[in-house]
C-alpha positions as a Python dict, from the first residue, in 0.01 Angstrom:
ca = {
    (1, 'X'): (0, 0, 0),
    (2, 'X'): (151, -223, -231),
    (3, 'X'): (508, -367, -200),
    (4, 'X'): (581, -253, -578),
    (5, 'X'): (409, 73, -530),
    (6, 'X'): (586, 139, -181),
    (7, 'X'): (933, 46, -446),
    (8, 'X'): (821, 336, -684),
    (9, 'X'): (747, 591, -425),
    (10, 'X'): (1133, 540, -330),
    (11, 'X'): (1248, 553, -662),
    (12, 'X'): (1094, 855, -768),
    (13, 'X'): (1168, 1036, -385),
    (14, 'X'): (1517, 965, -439),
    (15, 'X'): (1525, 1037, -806),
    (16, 'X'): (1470, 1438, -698),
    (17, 'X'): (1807, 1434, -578),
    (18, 'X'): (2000, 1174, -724),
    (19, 'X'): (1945, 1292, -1100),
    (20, 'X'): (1931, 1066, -1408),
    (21, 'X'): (2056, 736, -1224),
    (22, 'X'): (1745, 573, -1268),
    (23, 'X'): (1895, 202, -1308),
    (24, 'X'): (2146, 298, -985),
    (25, 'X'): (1813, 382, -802),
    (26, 'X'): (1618, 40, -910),
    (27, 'X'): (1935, -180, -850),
    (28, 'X'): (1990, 28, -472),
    (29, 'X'): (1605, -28, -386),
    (30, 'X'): (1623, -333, -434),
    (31, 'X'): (1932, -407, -230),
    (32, 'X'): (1712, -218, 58),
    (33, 'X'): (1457, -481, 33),
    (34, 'X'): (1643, -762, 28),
    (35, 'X'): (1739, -626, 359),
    (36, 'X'): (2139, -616, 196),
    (37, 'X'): (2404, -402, 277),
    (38, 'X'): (2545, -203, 3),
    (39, 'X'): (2930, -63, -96),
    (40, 'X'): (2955, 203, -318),
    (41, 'X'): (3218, 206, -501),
    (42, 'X'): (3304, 526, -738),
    (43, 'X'): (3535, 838, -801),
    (44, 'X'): (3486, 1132, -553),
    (45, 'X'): (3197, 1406, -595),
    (46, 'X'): (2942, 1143, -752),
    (47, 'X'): (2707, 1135, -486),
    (48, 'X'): (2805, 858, -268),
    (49, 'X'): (2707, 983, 39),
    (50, 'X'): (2402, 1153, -55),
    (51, 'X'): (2233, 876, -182),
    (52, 'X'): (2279, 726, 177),
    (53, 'X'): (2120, 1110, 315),
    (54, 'X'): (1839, 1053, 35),
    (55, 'X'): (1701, 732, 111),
    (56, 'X'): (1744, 805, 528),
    (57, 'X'): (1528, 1108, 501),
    (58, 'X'): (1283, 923, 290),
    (59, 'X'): (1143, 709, 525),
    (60, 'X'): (980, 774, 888),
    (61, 'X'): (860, 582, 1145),
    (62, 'X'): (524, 476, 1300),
    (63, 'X'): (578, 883, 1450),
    (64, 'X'): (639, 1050, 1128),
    (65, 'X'): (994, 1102, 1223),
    (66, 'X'): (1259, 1005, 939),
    (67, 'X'): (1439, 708, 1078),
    (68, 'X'): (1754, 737, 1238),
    (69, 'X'): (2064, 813, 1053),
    (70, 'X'): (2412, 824, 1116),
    (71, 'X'): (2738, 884, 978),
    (72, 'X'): (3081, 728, 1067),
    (73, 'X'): (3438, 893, 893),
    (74, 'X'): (3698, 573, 854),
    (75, 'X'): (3986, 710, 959),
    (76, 'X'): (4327, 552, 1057),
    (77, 'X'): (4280, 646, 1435),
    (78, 'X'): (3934, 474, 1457),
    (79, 'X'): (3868, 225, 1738),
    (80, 'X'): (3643, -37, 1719),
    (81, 'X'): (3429, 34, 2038),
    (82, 'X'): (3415, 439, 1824),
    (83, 'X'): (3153, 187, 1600),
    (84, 'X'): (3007, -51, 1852),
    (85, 'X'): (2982, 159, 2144),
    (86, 'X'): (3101, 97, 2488),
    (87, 'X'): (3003, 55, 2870),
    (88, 'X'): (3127, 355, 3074),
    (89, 'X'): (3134, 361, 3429),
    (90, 'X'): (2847, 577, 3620),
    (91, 'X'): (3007, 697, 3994),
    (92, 'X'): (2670, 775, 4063),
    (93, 'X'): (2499, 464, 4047),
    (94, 'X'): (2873, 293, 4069),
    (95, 'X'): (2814, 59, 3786),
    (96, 'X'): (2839, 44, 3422),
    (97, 'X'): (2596, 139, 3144),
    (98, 'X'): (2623, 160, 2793),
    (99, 'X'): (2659, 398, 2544),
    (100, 'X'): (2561, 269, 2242),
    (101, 'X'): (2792, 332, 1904),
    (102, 'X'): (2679, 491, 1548),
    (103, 'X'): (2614, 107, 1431),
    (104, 'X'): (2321, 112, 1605),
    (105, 'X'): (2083, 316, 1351),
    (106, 'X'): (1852, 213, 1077),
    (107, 'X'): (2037, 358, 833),
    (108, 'X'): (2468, 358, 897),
    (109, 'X'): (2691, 513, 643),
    (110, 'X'): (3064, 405, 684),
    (111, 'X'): (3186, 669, 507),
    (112, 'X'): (3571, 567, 292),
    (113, 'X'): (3512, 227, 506),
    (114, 'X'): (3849, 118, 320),
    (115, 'X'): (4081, 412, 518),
    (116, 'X'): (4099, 201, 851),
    (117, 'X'): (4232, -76, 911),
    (118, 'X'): (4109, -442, 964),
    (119, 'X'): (4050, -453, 1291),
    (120, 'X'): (3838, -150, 1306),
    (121, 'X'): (3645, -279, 976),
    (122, 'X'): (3580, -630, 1174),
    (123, 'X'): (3365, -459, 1389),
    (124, 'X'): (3121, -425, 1122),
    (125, 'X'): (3098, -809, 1055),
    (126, 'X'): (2883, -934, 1370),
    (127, 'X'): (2607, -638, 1341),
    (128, 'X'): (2632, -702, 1002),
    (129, 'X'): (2564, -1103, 937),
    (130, 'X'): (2350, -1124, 1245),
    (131, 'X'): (2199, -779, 1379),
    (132, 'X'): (2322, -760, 1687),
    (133, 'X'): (2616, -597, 1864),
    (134, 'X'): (2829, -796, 2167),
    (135, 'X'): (2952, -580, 2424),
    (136, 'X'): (3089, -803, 2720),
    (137, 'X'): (2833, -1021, 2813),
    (138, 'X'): (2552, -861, 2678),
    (139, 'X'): (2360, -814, 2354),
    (140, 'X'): (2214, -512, 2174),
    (141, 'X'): (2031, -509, 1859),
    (142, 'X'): (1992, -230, 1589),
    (143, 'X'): (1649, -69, 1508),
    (144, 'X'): (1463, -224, 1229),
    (145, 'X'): (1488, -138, 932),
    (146, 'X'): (1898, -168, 963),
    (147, 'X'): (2113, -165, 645),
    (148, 'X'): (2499, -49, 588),
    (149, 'X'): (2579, 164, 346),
    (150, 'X'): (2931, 201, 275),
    (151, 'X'): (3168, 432, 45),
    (152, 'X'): (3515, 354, -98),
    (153, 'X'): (3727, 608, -399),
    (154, 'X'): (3891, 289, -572),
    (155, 'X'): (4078, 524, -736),
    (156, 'X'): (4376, 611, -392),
    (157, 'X'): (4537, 317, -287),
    (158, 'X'): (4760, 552, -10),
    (159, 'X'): (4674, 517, 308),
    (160, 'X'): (4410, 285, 276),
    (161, 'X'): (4301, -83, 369),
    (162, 'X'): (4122, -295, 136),
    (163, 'X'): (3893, -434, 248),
    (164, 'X'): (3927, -862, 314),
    (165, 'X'): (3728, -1136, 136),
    (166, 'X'): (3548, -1175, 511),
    (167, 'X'): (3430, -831, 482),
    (168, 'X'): (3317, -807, 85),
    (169, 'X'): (3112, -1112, 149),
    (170, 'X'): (2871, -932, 386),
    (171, 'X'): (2785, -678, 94),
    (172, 'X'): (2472, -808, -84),
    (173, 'X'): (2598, -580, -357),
    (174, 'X'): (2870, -351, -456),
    (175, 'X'): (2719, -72, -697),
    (176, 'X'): (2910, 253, -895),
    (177, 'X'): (2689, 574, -954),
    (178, 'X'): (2928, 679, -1260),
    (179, 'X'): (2890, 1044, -1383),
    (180, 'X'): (2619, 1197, -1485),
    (181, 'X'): (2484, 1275, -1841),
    (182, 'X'): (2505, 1616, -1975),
    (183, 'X'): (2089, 1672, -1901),
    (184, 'X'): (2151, 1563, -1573),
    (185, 'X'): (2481, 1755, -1458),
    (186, 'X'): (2288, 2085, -1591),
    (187, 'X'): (2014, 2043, -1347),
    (188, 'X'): (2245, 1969, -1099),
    (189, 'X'): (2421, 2273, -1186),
    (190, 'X'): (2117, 2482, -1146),
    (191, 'X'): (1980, 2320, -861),
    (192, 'X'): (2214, 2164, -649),
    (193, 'X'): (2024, 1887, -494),
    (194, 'X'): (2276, 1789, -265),
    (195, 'X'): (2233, 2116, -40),
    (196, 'X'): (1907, 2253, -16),
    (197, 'X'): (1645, 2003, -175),
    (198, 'X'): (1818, 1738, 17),
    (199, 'X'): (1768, 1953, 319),
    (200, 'X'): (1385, 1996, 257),
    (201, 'X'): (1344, 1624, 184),
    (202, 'X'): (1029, 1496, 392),
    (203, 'X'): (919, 1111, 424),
    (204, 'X'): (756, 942, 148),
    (205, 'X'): (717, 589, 320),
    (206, 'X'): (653, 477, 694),
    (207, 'X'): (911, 232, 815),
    (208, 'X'): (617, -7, 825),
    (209, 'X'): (532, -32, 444),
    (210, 'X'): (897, -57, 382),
    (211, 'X'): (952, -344, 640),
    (212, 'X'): (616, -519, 451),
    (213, 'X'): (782, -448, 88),
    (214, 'X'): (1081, -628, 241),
    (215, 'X'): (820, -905, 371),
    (216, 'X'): (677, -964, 41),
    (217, 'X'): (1026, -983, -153),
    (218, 'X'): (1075, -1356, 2),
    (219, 'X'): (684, -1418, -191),
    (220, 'X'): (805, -1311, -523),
    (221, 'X'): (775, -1635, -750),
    (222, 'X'): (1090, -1795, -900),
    (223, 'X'): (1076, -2073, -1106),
    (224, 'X'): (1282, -2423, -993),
    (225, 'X'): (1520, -2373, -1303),
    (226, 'X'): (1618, -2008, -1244),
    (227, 'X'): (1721, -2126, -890),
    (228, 'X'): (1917, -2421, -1042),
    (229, 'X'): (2041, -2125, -1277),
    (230, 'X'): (2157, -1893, -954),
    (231, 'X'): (2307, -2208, -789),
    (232, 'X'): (2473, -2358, -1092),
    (233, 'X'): (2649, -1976, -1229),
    (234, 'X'): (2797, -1967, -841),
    (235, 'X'): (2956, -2317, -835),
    (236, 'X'): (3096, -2180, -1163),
    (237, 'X'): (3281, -1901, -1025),
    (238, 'X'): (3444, -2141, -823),
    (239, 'X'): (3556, -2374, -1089),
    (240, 'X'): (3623, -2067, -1323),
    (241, 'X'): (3983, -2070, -1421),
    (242, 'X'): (4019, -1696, -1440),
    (243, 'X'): (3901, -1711, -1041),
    (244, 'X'): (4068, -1812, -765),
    (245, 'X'): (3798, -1746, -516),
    (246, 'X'): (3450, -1792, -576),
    (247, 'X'): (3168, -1687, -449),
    (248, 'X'): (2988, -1864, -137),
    (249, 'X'): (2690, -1961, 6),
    (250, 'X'): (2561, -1634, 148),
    (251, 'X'): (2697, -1490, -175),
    (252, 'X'): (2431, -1730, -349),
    (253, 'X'): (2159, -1659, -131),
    (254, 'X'): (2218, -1293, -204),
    (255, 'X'): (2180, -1391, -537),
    (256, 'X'): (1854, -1518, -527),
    (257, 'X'): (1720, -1234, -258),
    (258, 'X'): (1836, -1001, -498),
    (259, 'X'): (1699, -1100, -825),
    (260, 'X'): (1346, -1150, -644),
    (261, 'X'): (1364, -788, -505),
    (262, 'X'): (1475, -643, -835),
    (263, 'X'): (1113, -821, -987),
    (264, 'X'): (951, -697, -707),
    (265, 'X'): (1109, -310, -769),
    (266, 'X'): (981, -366, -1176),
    (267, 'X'): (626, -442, -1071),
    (268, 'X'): (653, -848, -1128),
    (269, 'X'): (560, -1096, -854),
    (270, 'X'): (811, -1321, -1048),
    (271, 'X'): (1146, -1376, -1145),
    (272, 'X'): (1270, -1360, -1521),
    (273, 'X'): (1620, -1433, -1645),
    (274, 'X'): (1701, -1103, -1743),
    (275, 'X'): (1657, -1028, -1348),
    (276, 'X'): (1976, -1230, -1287),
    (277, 'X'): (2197, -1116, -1609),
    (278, 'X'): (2120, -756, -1449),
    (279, 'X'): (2208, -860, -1086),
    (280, 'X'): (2479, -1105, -1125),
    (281, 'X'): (2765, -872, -1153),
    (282, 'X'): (2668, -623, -855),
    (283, 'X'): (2611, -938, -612),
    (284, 'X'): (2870, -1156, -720),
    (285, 'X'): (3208, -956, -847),
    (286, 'X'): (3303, -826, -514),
    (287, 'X'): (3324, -1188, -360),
    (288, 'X'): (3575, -1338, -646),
    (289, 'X'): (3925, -1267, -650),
    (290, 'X'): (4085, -1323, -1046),
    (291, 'X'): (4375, -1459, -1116),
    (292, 'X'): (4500, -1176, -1305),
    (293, 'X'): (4410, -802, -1153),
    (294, 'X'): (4380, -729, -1513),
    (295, 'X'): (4072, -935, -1525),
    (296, 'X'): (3757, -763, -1508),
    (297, 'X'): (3538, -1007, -1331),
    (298, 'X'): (3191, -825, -1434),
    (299, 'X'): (3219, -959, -1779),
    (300, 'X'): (3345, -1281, -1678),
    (301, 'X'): (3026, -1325, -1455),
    (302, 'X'): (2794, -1207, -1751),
    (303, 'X'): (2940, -1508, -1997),
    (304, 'X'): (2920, -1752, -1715),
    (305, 'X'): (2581, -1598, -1672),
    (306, 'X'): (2446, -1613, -2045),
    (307, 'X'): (2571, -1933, -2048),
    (308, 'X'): (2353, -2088, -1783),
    (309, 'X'): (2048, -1885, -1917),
    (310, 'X'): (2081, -2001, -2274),
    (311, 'X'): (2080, -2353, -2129),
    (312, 'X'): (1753, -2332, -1960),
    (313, 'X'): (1461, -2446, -2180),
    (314, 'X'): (1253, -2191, -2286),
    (315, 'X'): (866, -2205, -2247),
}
């Protein structure tokens, strides 16, 4: 199967239940295949969490089995080892064993990550940046595929955590569903495709084809002066005067995985500057921190953007 085909049958899986979000689904693919983690960011009822339920169930392993999916609830009360897991001691065979934590799925929601509190959340970071989870002197790695998905209401500020600049910066990309449009809420209202559609959602891609489409993203062409373009629109951020945080060094090599995925997800085996105006606010506005909260740093990042395209000669 084809990398841009395997994209499609994704799309359109996940396009049963999440209704009339096609650029939501194309911009969330391809944050899958640049083997990201994604934060969801949006007002409650929209979907958040079923978009992580969609995409589990639509992909199986070598057995046919959808791949393995869990859920954790940030709450105040959380514990890091509730995430990570923990050894336990076994009076039978008088030693320890361990029991390994939610993180270690293919597919992890952390549901309202932002309602407990920074310790707890730095558990996330080493499974995370490096795919592997350190429990005393040993090591154990998640399942392949592995991505975090994670859900935050920006809209409550009690009894919440935001999360640090530490934590944002592992996000490849921080996406909003928004509402739907009137054609879309009435089939929702007729259908509900959270409950039982969802429910009767079988694989439409082996965790194979999906772990080559993530292969072939790092093939996709782009051209030396859209990578001078990525670099150069990330050293602006820092230099920005309405920013006093920029983005870093992952945050540009998210960049430049993203923008290839998002060509791979639209059938091209190349990048085009329209690939980066599209993915330079979802990568890059979660890792800056404005001057004034007032700011909105998503337009910011598309004149900083346009500007760096505009300069690039053409043909």
């Amino acid at each position: 199967m084809r990398s841009e085909q395997a994209a499609e049958i994704l799309i359109q899986g996940a396009a049963r239940i999440i209704r009339g979000k096609r650029e939501f689904l194309e911009l969330f693919t391809a944050g899958l295949l640049a083997k990201g983690h994604i934060l969801i960011e949006d007002n409650p009822g929209l979907g958040k969490t079923t978009v992580a339920k969609t995409f589990a169930r639509l992909m199986a392993d070598a057995q046919g089995v959808p791949l393995l999916f869990k859920r954790i609830q940030f709450t105040p009360d959380l514990l890091p080892y509730d995430i990570t897991g923990v050894d336990v001691f076994d009076p039978e065979s008088r030693s320890f064993r361990f029991v390994p934590g939610p993180i270690l799925a293919n597919i992890v929601l952390a549901d309202e990550i932002n309602r407990t509190t920074p310790k707890v959340q730095s558990a996330l970071l080493e499974v995370m940046a490096e795919r592997q989870v350190s429990i005393g002197s040993a090591v154990h790695y998640p399942p392949e595929p592995f991505v975090v998905i994670a859900t935050e209401n920006p809209i409550e500020s009690e009894g919440t955590f935001p999360l640090p600049a530490a934590q944002l910066d592992r996000f490849m990309m921080r996406l909003s569903l928004g509402y739907p449009d009137r054609d879309a809420e009435l089939s929702i209202l007729t259908e509900n495709p959270g409950e039982s559609p969802l429910n009767e959602l079988s694989p439409v891609l082996s965790g194979a084809d999906f772990l080559a489409a993530q292969e072939a993203v790092a093939q996709v062409f782009c051209h030396d002066s859209l990578k001078e373009a990525v670099a150069d629109i990330v050293r602006d951020t820092r230099i920005h005067r309405a920013f006093v945080l920029g983005a870093s060094p992952r945050g540009a090599l998210h960049f430049l995985g993203a923008v290839k995925a998002l060509a791979l997800v639209r059938g091209r085996t190349y990048v085009t500057d329209e690939d980066l105006l599209t993915m330079a606010g979802p990568v890059l506005a979660h890792r800056l921190k404005p001057r004034d909260p007032r700011i909105e740093e998503v337009q910011v990042i598309r004149e900083i953007c346009l500007a760096r395209i505009n300069g690039i000669p053409q043909g």
